[in-house]
Each structure stands twice: as C-alpha cells, then as structure tokens.
C-alpha positions in Angstrom: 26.3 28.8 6.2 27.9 26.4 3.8 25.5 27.1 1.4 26.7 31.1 1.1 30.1 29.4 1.2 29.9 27.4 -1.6 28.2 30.0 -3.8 31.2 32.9 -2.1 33.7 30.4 -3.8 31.9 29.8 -6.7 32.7 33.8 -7.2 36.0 33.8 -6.6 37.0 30.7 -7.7 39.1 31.0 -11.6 37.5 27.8 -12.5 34.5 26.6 -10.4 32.7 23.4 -10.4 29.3 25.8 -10.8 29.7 28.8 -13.0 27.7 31.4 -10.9 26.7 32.8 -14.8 24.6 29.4 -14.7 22.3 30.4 -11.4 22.2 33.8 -12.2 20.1 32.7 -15.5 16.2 32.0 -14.7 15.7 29.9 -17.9 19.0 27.5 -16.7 17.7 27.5 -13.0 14.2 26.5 -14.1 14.8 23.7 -16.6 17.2 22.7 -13.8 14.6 22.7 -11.2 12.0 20.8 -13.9 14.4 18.4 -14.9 15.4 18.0 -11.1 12.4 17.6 -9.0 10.3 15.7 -12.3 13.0 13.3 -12.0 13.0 13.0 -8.3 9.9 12.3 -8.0 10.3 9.4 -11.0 12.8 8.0 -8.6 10.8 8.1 -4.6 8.1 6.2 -6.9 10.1 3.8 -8.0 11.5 3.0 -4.3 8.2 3.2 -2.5 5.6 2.1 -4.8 7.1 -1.6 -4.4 7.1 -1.1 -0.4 3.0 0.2 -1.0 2.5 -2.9 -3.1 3.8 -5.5 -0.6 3.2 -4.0 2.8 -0.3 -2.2 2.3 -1.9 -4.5 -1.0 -0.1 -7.7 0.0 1.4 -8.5 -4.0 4.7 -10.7 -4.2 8.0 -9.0 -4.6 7.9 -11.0 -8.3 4.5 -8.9 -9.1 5.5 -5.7 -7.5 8.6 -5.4 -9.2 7.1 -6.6 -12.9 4.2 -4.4 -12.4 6.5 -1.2 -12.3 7.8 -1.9 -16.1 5.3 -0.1 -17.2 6.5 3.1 -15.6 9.8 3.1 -17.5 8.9 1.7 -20.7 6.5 4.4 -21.6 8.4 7.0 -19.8 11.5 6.5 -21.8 9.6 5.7 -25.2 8.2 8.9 -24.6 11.1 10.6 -23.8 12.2 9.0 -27.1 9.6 10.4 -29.2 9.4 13.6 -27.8 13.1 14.0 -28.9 12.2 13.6 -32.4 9.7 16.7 -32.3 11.5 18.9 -30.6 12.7 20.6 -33.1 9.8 20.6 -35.3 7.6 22.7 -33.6 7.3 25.9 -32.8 5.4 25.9 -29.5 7.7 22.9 -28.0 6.7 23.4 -24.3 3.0 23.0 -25.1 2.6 19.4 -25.2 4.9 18.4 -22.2 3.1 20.7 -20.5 -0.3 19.2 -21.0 1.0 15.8 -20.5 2.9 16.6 -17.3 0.0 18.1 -16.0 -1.4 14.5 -16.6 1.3 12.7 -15.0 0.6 14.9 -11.7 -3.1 14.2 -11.6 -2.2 10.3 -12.5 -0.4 10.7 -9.0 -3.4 12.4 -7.1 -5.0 9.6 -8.5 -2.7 7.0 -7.3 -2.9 8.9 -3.9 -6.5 8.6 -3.2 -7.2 5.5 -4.3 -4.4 4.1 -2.1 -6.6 1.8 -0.5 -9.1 0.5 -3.2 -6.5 -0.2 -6.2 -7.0 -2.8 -8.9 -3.9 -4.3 -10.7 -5.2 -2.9 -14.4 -6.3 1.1 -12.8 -2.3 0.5 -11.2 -0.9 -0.1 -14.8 -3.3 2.8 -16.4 -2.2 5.1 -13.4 2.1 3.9 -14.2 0.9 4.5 -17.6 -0.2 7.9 -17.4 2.9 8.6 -15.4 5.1 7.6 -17.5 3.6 9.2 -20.7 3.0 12.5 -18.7 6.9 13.0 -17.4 8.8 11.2 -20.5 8.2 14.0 -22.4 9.6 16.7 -20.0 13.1 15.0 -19.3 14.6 15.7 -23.4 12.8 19.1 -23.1 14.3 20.5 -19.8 17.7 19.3 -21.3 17.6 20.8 -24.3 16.5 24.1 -22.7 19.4 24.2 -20.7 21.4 23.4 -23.6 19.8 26.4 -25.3 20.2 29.2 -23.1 23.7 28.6 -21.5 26.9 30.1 -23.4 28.8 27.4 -25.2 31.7 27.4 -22.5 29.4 27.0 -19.9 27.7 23.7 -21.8 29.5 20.6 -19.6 29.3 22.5 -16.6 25.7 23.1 -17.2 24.8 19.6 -18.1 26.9 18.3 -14.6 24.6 20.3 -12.8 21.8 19.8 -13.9 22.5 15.8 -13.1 23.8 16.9 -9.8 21.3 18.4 -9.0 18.9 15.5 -10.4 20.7 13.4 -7.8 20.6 15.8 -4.8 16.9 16.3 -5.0 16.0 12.6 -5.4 18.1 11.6 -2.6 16.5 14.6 -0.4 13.0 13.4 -1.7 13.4 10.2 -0.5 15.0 10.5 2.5 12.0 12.7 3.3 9.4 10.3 2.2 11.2 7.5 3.9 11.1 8.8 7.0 7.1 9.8 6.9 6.8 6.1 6.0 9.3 5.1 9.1 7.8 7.6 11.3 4.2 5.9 11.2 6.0 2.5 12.1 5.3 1.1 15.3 7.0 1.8 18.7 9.6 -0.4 19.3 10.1 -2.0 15.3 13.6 -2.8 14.5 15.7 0.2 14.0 17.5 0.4 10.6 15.3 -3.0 9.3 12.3 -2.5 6.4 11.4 -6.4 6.5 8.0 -7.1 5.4 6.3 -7.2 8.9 8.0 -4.1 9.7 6.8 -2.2 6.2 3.3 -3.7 7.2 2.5 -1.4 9.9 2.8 1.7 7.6 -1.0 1.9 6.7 -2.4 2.8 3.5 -3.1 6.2 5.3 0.9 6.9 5.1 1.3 6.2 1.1 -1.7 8.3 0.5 0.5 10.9 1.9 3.7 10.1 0.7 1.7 9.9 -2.8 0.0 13.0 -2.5 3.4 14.6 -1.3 5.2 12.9 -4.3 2.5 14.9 -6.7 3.4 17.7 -4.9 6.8 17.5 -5.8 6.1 16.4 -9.1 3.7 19.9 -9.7 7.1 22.1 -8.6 8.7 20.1 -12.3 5.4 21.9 -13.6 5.4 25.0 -12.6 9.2 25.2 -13.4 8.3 23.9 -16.5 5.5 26.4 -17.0 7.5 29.0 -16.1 10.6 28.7 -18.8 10.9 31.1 -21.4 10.1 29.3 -24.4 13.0 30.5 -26.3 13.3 29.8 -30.2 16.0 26.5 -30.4 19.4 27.7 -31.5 20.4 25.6 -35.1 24.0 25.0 -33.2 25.3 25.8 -30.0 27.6 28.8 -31.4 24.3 30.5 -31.5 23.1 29.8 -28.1 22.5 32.9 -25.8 23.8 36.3 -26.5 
C-alpha cells in the first residue's frame, strides 16, 4: 500500500522527488537495477566475507580485513579504466558483459569452495570479482545519463544512488539473518562476537555466497538486457 502511494504522489506531485518519466523508461529502470543490485552485492561481500573468514576459516581480524583490498583495488581500477573506453567503442556493453559474467561465476566459485579455500585461490577469486563488476558501475551510469531528458538528469542520478542504497541494505539484512538464523538456540540476541559467528557453519556462507551470485546475475541480466543505445556527444542530445 505505501508502495502504490508513493508512486500515486509521484503523479501528482508538481515536483517529485522521483519523476514517474524515469520508471516509465526500461533503459533508466534497467541500468538502475544493474547499477543497484551489482553494487549491492559488492557491499553483503564486503560485510560477510570478513564474518566467513574469522568464524568458519579461523584468520585474524588483521588478515581478514587486508585480504579484502584486493576486492576494491581492482574493482575501482577497473571501474577507472573502463571510463576511459567508453566512449571509444561502438559495442560498449560487450566487454562488461563478458567480465560480469566472470565476476558472477568468481562468486559460484567462492560458494562451493566455502570449506576448502586457500589464501592465494581467495585473492584470485576477490580478484576476478573485482575485475568482473568494476567495469559495470561507469557503464550503468552513463546509460542512465544517456537516455533520461536533461531535466530529468539530477533526479535520475539520486535515484539511481537511492536505490543503490535500498537494495544493499535489503541484501544484507537478508543475508544477515540466514547467517543469524543457523546460530544456535539460545546465542546472545543482538551480539555477533566471534564465538557466536562460529556456530554459523561453512554450510550457511555457501548459501549466503551462492545467494549473493544470485543477486549479482539480476546486475547481469539487467545489464544484458539495456538497449545499447549510441552515447549522446552532450546531454542536449540525450533522448528524444
């Protein structure tokens, strides 16, 4: 009900905070659903791969939280260097694709080998991660940019990183509480100390893994599915 409330007011609003033009238009709402759910599930990695590394592989908070560098280094040097092409080619939606369809095996991967993982096949999987989504993030943000009017641009971009935020922090509340449902009766409520994080068994971030590529395959398919529109040389020529 709030949700047909918002989007009723969105109507009828003069100014709203979400111009319903913008969710009317597939390309918008699928570079917003890539950008979204790719970056989501950047971020339930980041907050549960340390809890996997200490509670279920038994690594100090020190190595756990230097071992996850990797991840953002080559996801945002990426990200870098796909900005830089972008406008060069023709067929921009080809390589992120390929690569993000790495990045979603690299978390299968990650998810079945949950309980035998080595601490160089954990760097090549963050590795492959990061190189698989870096180059998705510029893309699904200059799509956006690209098929939204010009007065619609700020609004656009603010929901887009709304919406960023609203799916991450639905993602992992959901994966936190598979992780906290698997706990044992009678833990601490409200507590994630180590000996409480140690019941969850490798079993549960093998699913929470799995669930993550999941999540991480809905940035592809949204990203698969985006008309690959020629790039506008300025914004007075976006959309007709």
């Amino acid at each position: 009900m709030l949700g047909f409330g918002f989007v009723a007011r969105l109507r009828t609003a003069i100014e709203p905070l979400i111009p319903v033009a913008i969710l009317s238009d597939s390309a918008a709402c699928l570079a917003i659903a890539a950008h979204s759910f790719g970056w989501g599930s950047i971020i339930a990695l980041n907050v549960f791969l340390p809890m996997y590394l200490q509670s279920a592989l038994g690594w100090s908070p020190t190595a756990a939280g230097l071992s996850l560098v990797i991840l953002m280094v080559t996801l945002n040097s990426s990200a870098g260097l796909s900005s830089q092409l972008l406008g060069r080619v023709r067929r921009y939606k080809l390589l992120p694709l390929c690569f993000l369809f790495v990045g979603v095996g690299a978390v299968v991967v990650l998810g079945l080998s949950a309980g035998s993982m080595t601490s160089v096949k954990f760097e090549i999987v963050l590795f492959l991660i990061g190189v698989g989504f870096g180059r998705t993030a510029p893309l699904t943000q200059v799509a956006l940019q690209n098929t939204v009017p010009v007065h619609d641009l700020g609004a656009a971009l603010g929901t887009m990183n709304f919406t960023r935020t609203l799916i991450a922090t639905i993602l992992v509340a959901i994966f936190g509480a598979i992780v906290l449902a698997r706990a044992p009766v009678g833990a601490p409520p409200g507590t994630l100390t180590q000996s409480f994080l140690g019941a969850a068994s490798l079993a549960t971030f093998t699913i929470v893994f799995l669930a993550i590529a999941g999540t991480l395959a809905v940035s592809f398919l949204s990203l698969f599915l985006l008309e690959e529109k020629p790039l506008a040389d300025a914004p007075s020529l976006s959309r007709n």
